[in-house]
Residue, then its C-alpha position, 0 to 999 in steps of 0.5 A: x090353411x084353406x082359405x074361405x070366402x062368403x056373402x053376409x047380408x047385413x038386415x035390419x030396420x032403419x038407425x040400426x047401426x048397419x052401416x057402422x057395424x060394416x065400417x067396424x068389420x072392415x076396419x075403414x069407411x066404406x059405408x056412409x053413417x048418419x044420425x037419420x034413419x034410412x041413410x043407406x040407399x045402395x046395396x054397398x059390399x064392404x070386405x073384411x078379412x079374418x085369419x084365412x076367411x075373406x067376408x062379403x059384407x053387403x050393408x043393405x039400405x034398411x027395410x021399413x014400409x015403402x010408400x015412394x018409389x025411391x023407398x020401393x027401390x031401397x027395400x028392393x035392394x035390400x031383399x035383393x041383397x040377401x039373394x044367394x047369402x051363406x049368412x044374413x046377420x040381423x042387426x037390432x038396435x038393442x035400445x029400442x028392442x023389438x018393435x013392430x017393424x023389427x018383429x015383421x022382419x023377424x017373421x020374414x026371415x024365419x021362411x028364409x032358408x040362408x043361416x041366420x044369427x042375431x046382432x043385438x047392437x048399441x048394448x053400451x047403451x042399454x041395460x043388462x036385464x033388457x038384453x037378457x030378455x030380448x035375446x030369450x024372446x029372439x031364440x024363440x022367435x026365430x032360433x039364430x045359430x047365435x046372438x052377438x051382443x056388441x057395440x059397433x060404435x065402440x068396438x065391443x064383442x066385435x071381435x068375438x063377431x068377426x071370428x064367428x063370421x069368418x069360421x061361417x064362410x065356406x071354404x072356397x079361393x078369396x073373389x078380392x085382392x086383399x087390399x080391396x076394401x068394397x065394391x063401390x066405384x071411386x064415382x059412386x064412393x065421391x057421390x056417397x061422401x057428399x049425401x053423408x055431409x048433406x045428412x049430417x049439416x043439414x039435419x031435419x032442415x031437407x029431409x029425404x028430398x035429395x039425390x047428388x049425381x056424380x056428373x064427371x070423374x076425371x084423373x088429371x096428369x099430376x095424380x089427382x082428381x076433378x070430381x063434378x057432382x050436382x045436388x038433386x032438390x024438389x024445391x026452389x026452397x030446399x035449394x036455398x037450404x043447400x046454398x046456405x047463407x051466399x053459399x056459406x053452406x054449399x062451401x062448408x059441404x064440398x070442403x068436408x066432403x073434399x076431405x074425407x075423399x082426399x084420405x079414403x082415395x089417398x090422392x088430391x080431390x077437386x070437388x065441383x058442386x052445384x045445387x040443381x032443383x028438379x021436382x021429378x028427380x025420383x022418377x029419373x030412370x037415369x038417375x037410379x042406374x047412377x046411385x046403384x039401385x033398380x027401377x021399381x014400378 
């Protein structure tokens, strides 16, 4: 058998279930998932394998309009990420079909010369006839080699999606070993695990205005590791929020975050966090290299 190896960009607009879709293919988090749109900040290499075909899965932060320069950057590294693709899937949350920021990406995509094919996600929640009429209205607009109608949350026609990617890829020698599962740093993966337990703990109540730096990484001699990370907030306000009631919440956020890294770095995890309010932390030069994304004026 020859072996195959490819890069698929993953697109779409914020909430539109990239990130779990990558987590599907792989088969283990690599991404991090939350409720709120825009969670992805970082271009994130997922790697899943299939028969003989090793696929370069790149979940890209979502693109919508970009006012900040934190949001500047994240669209940027989402272009940036469908640069020298063999394949840019493009994920729709079935449910809510085509807006105006999904059409607007439609129409970008149709100049792009990469393969393209359609994943219409979330169909365990969305009618039949709405499907039917959205994947008529894609062929026309943007004429995919396919349309793939799944459900990553609950694994529908996943498999279906997974074998189509694998017979996409060219042929050429794996670029991972095969128990590689992404391409992010054990450092950026820790900073990754506790932005997913702000998002998911701390809901509306801090919105965007927040950043965790990954300040050291130590391995100690008995096999386990120190992980010291400081929180990013604008305001002595979105502090109190973090810290929770005599630090209740900051507590329950290293506990849970201290957990998942335990199981995804199969080792014992010491987790070191402060919270630290820096008004400026979107125009820190530094902290953008640290969180994986470029500087963008």
């Amino acid at each position: 058998m020859t072996e195959r190896c490819g890069l698929v960009a993953i697109v779409g607009a914020p909430n539109a279930g990239k990130s779990t879709l990558v987590n599907a293919l792989v088969g283990q988090k690599v991404a991090i998932v939350s409720p709120k749109a825009q969670t992805t900040r970082v271009r994130l290499m997922g790697i899943a394998l299939e028969g003989e075909s090793q696929i370069l899965l790149v979940d890209t932060p979502g693109i919508f309009e970009a006012k900040r320069r934190l949001d500047r950057a994240m669209v940027a590294a989402a272009w940036g990420g469908t640069t020298d693709a063999d394949l840019i899937a493009l994920v729709i949350d079935a449910k809510t079909g085509l807006t105006g920021r999904v059409e607007a990406l439609v129409e970008t995509l149709t100049a792009r010369k990469e393969g393209k094919i359609v994943v219409l996600n979330k169909v365990d929640v969305t009618p039949k006839e709405k499907l039917l009429e959205l994947a008529t209205r894609l062929n026309a607009l943007l004429s995919p080699e396919a349309i793939f109608m799944i459900s990553a949350a609950t694994g529908d026609g996943l498999a279906d999606l997974k074998q189509a990617l694998a017979q996409r890829m060219p042929e050429g020698p794996w670029h991972f070993p095969e128990d590689q599962v992404s391409d992010a740093t054990d450092r950026m993966l820790a900073a990754e695990v506790t932005r997913e337990q702000l998002y998911l703990q701390l809901h509306a109540e801090l919105p965007y205005a927040s950043a965790v730096e990954t300040e050291k990484y130590e391995e100690r001699r008995d096999g386990s590791v120190a992980i010291h990370q400081q929180i990013l907030v604008a305001r002595d306000t979105q502090k109190a929020i973090v810290l929770g009631k005599r630090g209740a919440r900051l507590k329950e956020i290293g506990s849970k975050a201290r957990e998942e890294l335990a199981e995804l770095l199969g080792r014992k995890v010491h987790l070191f966090l402060h919270v630290k309010v820096k008004p400026d932390w979107e125009e820190d030069r530094g902290l953008y290299r640290e969180i994986g994304l470029d500087w963008v004026d």
